[in-house]
Residue frames as a rotation matrix with the C-alpha (Angstrom) as fourth column:
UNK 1
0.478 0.878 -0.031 -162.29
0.260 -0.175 -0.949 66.97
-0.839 0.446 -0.312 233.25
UNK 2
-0.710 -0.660 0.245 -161.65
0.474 -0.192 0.859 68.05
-0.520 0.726 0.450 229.72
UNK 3
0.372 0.699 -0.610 -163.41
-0.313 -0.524 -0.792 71.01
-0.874 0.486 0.024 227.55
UNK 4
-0.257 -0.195 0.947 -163.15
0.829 0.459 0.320 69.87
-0.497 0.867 0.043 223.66
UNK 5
0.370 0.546 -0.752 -163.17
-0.214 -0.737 -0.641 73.10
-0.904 0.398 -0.156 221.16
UNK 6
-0.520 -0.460 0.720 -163.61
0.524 0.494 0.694 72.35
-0.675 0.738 -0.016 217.55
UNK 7
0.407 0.846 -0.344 -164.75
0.609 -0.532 -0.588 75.43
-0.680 0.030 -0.732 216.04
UNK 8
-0.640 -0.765 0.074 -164.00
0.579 -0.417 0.701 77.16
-0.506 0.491 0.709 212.82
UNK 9
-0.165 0.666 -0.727 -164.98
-0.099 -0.745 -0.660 80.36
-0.981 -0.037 0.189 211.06
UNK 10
0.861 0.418 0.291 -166.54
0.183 0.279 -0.943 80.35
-0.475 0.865 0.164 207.42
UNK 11
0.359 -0.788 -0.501 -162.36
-0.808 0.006 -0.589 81.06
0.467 0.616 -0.635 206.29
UNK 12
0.827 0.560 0.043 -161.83
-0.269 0.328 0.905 78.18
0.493 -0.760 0.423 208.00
UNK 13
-0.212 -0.794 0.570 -159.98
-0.299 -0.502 -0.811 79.34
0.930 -0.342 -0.131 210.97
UNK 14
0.028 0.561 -0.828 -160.45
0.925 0.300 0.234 79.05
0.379 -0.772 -0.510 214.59
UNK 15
0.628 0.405 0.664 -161.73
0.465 -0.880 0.098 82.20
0.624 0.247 -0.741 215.46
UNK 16
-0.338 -0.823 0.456 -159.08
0.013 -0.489 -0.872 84.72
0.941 -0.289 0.176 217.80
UNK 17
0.089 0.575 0.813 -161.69
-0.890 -0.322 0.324 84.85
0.448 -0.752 0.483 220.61
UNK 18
0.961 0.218 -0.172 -161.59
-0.145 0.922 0.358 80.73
0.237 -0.319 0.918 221.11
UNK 19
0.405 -0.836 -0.369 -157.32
0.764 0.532 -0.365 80.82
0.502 -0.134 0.855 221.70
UNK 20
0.118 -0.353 0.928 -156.68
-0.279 -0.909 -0.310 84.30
0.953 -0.222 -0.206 223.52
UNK 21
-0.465 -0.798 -0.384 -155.17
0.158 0.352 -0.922 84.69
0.871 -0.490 -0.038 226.26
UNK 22
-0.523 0.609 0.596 -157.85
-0.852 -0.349 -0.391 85.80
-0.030 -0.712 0.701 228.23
UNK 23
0.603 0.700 -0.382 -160.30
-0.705 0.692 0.157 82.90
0.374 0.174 0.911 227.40
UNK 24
0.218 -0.327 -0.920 -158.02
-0.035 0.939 -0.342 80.70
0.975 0.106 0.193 227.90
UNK 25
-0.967 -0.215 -0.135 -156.94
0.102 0.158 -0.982 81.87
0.232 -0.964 -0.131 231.77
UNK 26
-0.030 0.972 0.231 -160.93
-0.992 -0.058 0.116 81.95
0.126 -0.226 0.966 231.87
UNK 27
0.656 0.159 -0.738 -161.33
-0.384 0.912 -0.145 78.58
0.650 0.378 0.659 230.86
UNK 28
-0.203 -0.526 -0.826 -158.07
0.386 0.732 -0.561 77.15
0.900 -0.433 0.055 232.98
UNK 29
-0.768 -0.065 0.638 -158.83
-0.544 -0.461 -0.702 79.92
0.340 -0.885 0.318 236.35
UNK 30
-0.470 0.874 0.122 -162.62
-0.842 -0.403 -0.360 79.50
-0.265 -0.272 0.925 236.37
UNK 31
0.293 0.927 -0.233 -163.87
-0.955 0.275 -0.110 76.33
-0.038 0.255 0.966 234.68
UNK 32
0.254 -0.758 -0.601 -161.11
-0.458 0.453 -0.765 73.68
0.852 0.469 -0.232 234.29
UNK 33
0.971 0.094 -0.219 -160.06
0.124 0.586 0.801 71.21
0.204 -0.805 0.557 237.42
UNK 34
0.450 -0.889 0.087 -156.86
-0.622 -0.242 0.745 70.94
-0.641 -0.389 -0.662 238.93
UNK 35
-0.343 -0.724 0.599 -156.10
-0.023 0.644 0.765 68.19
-0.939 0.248 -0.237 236.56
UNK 36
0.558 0.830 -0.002 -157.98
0.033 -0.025 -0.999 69.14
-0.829 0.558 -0.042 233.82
UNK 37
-0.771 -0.614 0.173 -157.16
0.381 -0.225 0.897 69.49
-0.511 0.757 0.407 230.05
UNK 38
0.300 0.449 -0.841 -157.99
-0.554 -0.636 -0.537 71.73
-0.776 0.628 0.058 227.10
UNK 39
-0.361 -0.710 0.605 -158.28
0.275 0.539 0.796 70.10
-0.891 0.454 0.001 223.80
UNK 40
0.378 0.213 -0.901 -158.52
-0.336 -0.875 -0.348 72.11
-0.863 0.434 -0.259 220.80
UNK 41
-0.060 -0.529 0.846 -158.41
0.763 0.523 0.381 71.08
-0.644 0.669 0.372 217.16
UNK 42
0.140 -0.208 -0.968 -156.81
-0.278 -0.947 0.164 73.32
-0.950 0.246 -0.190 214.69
UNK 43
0.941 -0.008 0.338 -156.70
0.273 0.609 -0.744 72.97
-0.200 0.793 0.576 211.02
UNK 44
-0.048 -0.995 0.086 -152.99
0.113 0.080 0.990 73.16
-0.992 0.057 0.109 209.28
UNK 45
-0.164 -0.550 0.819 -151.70
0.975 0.034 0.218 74.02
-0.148 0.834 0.531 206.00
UNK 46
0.253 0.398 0.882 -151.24
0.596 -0.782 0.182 77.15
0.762 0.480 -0.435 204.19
UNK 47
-0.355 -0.416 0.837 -150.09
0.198 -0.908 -0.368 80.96
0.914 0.035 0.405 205.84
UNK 48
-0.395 0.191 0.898 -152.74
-0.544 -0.837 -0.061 81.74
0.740 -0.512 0.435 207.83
UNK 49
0.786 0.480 -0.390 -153.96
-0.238 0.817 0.526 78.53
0.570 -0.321 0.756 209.07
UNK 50
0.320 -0.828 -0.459 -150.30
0.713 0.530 -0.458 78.06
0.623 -0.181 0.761 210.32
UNK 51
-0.567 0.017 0.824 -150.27
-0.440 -0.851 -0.285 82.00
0.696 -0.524 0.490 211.60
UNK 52
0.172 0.792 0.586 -153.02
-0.753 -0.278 0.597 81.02
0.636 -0.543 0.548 213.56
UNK 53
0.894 -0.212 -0.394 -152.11
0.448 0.414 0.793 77.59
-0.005 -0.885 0.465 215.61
UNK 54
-0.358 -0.911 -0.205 -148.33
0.788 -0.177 -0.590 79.38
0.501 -0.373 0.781 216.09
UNK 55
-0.473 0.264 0.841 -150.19
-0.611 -0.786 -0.097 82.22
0.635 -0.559 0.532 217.90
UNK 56
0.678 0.733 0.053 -152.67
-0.452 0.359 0.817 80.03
0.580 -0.578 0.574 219.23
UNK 57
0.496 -0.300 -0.815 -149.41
0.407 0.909 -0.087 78.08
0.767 -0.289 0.573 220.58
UNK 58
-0.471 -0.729 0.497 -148.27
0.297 -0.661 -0.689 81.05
0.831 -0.177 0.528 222.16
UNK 59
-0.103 0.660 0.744 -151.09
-0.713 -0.571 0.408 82.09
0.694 -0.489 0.529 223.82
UNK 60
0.843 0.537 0.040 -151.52
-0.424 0.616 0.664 78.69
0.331 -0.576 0.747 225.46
UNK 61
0.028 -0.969 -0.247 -148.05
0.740 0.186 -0.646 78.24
0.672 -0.165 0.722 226.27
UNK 62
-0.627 -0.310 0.715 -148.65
-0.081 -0.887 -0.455 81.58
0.775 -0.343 0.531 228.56
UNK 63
-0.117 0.639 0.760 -151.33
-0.972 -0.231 0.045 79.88
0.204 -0.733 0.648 230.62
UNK 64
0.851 0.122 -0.511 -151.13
-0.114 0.992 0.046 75.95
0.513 0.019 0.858 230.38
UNK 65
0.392 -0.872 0.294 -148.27
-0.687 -0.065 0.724 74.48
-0.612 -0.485 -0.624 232.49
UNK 66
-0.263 -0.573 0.776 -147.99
0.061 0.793 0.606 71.72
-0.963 0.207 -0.173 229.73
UNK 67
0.462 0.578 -0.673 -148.79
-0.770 -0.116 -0.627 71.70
-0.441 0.808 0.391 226.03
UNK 68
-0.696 -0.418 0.584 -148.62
-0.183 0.889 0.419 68.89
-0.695 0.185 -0.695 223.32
UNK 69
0.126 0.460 -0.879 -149.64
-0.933 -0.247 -0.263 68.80
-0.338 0.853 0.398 219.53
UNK 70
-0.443 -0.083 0.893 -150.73
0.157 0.973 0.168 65.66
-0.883 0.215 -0.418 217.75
UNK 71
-0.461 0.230 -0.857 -151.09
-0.886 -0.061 0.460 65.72
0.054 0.971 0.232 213.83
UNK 72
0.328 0.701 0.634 -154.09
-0.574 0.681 -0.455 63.42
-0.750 -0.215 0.626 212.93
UNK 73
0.150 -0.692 0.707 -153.30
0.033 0.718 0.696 60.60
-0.988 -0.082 0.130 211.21
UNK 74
0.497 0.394 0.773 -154.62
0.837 0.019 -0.548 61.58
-0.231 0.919 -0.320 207.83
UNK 75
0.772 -0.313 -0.553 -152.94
-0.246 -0.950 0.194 64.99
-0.586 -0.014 -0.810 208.34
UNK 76
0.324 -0.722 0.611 -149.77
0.941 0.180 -0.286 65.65
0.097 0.668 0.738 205.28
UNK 77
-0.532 -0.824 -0.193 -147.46
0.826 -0.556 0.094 68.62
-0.184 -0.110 0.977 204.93
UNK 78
-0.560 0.503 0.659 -150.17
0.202 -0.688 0.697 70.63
0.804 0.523 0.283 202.85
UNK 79
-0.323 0.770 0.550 -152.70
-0.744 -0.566 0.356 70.62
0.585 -0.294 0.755 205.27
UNK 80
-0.215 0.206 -0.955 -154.79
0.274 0.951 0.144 68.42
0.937 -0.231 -0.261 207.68
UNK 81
0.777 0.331 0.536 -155.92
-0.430 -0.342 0.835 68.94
0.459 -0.880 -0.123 211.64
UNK 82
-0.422 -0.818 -0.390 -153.37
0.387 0.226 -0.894 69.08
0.820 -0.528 0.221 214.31
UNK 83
0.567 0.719 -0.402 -154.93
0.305 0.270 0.913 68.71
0.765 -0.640 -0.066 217.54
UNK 84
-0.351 -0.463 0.814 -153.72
-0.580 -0.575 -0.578 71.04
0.735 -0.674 -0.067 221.08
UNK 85
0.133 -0.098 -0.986 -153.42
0.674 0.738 0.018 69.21
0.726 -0.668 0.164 224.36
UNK 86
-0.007 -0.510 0.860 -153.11
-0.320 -0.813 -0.485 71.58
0.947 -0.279 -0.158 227.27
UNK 87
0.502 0.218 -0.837 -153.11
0.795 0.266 0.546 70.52
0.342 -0.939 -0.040 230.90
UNK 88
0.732 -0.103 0.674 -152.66
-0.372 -0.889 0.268 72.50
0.571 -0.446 -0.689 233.93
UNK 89
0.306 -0.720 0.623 -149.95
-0.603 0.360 0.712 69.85
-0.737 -0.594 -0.324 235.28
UNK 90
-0.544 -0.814 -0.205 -146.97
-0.738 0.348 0.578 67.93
-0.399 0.465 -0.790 233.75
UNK 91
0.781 0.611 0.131 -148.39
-0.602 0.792 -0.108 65.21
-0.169 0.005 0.986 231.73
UNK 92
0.833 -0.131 0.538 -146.84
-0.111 0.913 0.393 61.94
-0.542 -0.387 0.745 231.44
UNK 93
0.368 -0.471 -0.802 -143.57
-0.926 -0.108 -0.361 61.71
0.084 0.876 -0.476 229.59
UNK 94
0.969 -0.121 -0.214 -141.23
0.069 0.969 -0.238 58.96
0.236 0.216 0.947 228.08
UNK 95
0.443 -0.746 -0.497 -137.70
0.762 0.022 0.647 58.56
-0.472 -0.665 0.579 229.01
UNK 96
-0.539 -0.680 0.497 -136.36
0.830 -0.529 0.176 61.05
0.143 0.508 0.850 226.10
UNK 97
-0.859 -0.055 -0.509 -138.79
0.076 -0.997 -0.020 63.61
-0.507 -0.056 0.860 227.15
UNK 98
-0.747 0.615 -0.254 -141.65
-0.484 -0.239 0.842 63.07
0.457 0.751 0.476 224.93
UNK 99
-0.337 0.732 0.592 -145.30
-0.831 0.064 -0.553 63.17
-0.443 -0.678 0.587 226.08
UNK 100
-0.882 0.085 -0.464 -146.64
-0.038 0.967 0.250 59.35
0.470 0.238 -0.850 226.84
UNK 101
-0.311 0.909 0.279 -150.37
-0.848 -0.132 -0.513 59.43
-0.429 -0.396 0.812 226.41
UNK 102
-0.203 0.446 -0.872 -150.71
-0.458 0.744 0.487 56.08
0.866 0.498 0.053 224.70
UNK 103
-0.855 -0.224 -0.467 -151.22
0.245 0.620 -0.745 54.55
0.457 -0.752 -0.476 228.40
UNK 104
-0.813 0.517 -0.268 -154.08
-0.203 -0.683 -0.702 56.71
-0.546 -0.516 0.660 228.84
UNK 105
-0.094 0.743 -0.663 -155.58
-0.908 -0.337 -0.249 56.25
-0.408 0.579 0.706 225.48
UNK 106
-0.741 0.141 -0.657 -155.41
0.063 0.988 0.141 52.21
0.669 0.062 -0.741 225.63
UNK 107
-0.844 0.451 -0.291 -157.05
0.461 0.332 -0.823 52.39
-0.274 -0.828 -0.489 229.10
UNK 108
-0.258 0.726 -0.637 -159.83
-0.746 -0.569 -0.347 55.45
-0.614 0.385 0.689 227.61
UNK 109
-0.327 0.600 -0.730 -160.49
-0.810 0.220 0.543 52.80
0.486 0.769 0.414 224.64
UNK 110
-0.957 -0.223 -0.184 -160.54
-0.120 0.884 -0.452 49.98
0.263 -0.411 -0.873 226.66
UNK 111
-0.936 0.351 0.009 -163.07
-0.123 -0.304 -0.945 51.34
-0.329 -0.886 0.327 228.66
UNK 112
-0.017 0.850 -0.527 -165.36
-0.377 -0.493 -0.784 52.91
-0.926 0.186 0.329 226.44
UNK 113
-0.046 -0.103 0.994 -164.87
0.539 0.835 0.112 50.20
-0.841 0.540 0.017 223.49
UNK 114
0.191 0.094 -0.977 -164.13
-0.473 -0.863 -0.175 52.87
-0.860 0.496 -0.120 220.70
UNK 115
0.817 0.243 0.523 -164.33
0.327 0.553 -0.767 52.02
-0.475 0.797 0.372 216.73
UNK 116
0.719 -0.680 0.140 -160.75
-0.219 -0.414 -0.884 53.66
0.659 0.605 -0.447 216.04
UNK 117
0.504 -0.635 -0.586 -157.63
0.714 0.688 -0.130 52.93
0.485 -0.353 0.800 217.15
UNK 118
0.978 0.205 0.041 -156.78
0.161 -0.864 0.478 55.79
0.134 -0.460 -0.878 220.04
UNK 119
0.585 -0.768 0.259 -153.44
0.205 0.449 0.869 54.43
-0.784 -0.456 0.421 221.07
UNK 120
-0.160 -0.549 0.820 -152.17
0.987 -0.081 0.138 54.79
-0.009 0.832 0.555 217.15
UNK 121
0.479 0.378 0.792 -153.80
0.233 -0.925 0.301 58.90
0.846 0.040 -0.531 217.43
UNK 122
0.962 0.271 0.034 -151.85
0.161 -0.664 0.731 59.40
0.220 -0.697 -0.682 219.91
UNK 123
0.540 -0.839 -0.074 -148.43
0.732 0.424 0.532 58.44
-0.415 -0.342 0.843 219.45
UNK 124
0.193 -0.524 0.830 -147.26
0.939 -0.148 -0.311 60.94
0.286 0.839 0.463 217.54
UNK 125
0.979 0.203 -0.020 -147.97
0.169 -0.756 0.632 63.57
0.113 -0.622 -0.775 220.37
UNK 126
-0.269 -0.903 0.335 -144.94
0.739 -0.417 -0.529 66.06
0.618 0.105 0.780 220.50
UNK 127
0.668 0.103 -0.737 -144.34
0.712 -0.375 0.593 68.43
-0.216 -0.921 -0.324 223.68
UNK 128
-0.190 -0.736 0.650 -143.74
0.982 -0.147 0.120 71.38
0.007 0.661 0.750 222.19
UNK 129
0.669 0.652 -0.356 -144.23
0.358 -0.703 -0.614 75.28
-0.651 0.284 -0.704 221.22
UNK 130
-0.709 -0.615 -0.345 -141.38
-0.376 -0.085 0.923 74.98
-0.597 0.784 -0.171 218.42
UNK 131
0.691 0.474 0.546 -143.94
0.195 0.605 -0.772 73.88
-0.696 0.640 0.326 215.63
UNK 132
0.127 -0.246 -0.961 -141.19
-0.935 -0.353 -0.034 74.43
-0.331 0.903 -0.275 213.21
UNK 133
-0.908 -0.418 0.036 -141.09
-0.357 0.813 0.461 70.47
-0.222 0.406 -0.887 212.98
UNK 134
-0.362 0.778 0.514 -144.67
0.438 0.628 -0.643 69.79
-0.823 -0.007 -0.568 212.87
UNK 135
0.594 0.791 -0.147 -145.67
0.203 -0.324 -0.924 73.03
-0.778 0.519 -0.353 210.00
């Protein structure tokens, strides 16, 4: 299964209650499958927007067994949505170590004939809780 949270507050933020550390072992103890994933989009640029997904990476780094940020494609240094990946098991990697979800997200468009290219949104996924290369 997978829980999708795209939620932001009128500074737009994502609010402290939607990435704590409680909610989240709610959310992976109590509602989540064994193979589930959390996926959680965060905006980017700017102090506090950046304060907030480097906590938020903490916090889910303390209860996920895997994590993995993908900047959307439109996304630029200033600013833009970087998107959180969490699973409760290893996810797929490539030989150097980096997380290989484009096999997933060919077979997901395949499926479900999507109008965007999923496979190009996903390559850029980085397995990580250093964001000092991604902000």
């Amino acid at each position: 299964d997978c829980i999708c949270i795209d939620v932001f507050d009128e500074k737009n933020l994502v609010p402290h209650e939607l990435y704590s550390t409680s909610f989240l072992r709610t959310l992976s103890n109590q509602v989540l499958t064994a193979n589930g994933v959390l996926v959680q989009n965060f905006h980017s640029g700017g102090k506090r927007r950046n304060l907030v997904i480097k906590n938020a990476s903490k916090a889910v780094g303390e209860v996920f067994v895997d994590v993995c940020w993908v900047p959307t494609i439109d996304s630029k240094s200033t600013g833009g949505n970087l998107v959180m990946v969490a699973s409760k098991v290893p996810m797929p990697q490539n030989g150097d170590g980096t997380v290989s979800l484009c096999s997933n997200a060919f077979a997901v468009q395949s499926k479900y004939d999507f109008s965007f290219d999923a496979v190009a949104r996903v390559q850029s996924a980085t397995r990580t809780t250093d964001l000092s290369g991604i902000l």
